[in-house]
C-alpha positions in Angstrom: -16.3 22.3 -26.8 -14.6 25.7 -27.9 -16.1 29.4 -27.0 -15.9 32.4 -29.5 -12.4 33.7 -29.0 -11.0 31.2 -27.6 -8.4 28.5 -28.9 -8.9 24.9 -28.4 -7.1 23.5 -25.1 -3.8 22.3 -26.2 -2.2 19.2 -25.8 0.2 18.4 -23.0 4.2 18.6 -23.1 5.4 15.2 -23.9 6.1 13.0 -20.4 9.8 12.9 -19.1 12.1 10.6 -20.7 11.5 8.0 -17.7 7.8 7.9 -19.1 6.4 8.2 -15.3 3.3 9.7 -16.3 1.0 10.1 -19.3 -1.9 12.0 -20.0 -5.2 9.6 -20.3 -7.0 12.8 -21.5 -7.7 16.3 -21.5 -11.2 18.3 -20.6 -11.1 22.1 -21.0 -12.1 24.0 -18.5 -15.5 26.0 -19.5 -14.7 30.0 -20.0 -10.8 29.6 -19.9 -8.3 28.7 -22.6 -6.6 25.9 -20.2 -7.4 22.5 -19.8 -7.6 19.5 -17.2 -5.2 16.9 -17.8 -6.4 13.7 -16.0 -2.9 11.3 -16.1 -3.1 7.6 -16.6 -2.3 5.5 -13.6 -1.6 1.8 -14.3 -3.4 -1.1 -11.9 -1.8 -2.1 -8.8 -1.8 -5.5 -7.5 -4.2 -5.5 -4.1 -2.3 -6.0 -0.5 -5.6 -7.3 0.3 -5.7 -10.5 -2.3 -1.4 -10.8 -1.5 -2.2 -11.0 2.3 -5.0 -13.4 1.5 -2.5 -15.8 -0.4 -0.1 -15.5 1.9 -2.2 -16.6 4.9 -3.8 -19.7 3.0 -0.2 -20.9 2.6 0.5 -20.1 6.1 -2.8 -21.7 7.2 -1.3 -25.0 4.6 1.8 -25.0 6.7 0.5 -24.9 10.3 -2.3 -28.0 9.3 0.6 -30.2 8.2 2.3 -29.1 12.0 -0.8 -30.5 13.0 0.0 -34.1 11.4 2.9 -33.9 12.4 2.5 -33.5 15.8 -0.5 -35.4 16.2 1.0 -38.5 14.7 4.1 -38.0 16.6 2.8 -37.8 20.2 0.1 -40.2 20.0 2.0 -43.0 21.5 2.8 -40.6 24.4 -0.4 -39.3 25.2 -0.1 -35.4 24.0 -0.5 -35.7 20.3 -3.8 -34.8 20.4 -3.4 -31.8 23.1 -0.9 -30.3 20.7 -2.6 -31.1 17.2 -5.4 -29.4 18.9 -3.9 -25.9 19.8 -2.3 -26.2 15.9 -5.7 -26.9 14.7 -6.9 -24.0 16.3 -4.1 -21.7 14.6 -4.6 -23.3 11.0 -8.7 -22.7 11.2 -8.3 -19.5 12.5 -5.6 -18.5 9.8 -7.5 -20.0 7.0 -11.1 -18.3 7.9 -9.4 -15.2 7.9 -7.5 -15.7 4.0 -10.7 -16.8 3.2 -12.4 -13.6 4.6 -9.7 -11.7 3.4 -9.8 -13.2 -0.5 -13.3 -12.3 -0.3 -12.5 -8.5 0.3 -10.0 -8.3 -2.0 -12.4 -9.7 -4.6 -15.1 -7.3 -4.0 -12.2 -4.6 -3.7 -11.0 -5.1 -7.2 -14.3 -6.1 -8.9 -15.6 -2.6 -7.6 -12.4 -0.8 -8.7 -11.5 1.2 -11.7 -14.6 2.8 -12.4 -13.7 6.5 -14.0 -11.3 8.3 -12.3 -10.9 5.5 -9.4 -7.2 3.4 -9.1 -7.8 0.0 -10.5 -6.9 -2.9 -8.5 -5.8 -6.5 -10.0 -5.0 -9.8 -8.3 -7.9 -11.6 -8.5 -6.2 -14.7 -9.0 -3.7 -13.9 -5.8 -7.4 -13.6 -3.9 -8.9 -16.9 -5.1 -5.7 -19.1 -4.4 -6.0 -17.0 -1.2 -9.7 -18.5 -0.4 -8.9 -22.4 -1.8 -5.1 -22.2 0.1 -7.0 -21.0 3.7 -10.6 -23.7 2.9 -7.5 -26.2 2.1 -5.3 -25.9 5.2 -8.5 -25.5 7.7 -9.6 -28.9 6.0 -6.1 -30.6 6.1 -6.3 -29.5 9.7 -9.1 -30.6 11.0 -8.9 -34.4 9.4 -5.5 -34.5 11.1 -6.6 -33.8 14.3 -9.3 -36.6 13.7 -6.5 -38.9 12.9 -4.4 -37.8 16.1 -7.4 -38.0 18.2 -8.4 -41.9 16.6 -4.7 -43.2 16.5 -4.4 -41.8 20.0 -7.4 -43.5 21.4 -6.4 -46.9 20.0 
């Protein structure tokens, strides 16, 4: 849109050499020769969708402690006692990756609507929900086994 007397907004000076920024567009501002440049900024991958990946293959880790343990000290008597607390961890660390995968989904379907920063790492999300399900499950069968081998 141009006014009487006015030249159309012009474009930008080219971006440094590094190419850190570049315009996405320009509006002009009504009334005024000057314009609005609104810069590109690319997607970032979501903390929330790393952190859930990262604590399903933490919640992985503690449920094979949990086999481990619970196979081990059967015989003994405190296999199950210890698979038990282990379990505990693993469930509680793979509801949360699973609560947090869920966030990060719904944070980076929702963003980069128009002027917003778009968020990526969907996949990092879902391995996030399956690794934490995965590692609750592997968790709580163990300490099934642990509890039946102990018993017999």
């Amino acid at each position: 849109m141009t006014y009487p007397g006015h030249p159309p907004p012009q474009a930008p000076p080219p971006p440094p050499e590094d190419g850190r920024w570049r315009p996405a567009r320009v509006d002009q501002v009504g009334g005024t020769e000057y314009g609005l440049v609104q810069i590109q900024v690319p997607p970032v991958v979501s903390g929330l969708a790393t952190g859930a990946m990262i604590a399903g293959i933490g919640s992985i880790l503690v449920s094979f402690l949990v086999l481990c343990f619970g196979s081990a000290g059967a015989s003994a008597g405190w296999g199950g006692l210890v698979a038990g607390a282990f379990t505990l961890l693993a469930v509680l660390i793979g509801g949360g990756a699973v609560a947090v995968g869920l966030t990060a989904n719904r944070q980076i379907r929702r963003s980069g609507r128009d002027g917003m920063l778009r968020f990526v790492g969907r996949g990092q999300a879902i391995a996030g929900i399956v690794c934490g399900s995965t590692g609750a499950g592997i968790a709580l069968l163990s300490l099934l086994f642990a509890l039946l081998v102990q018993a017999s």
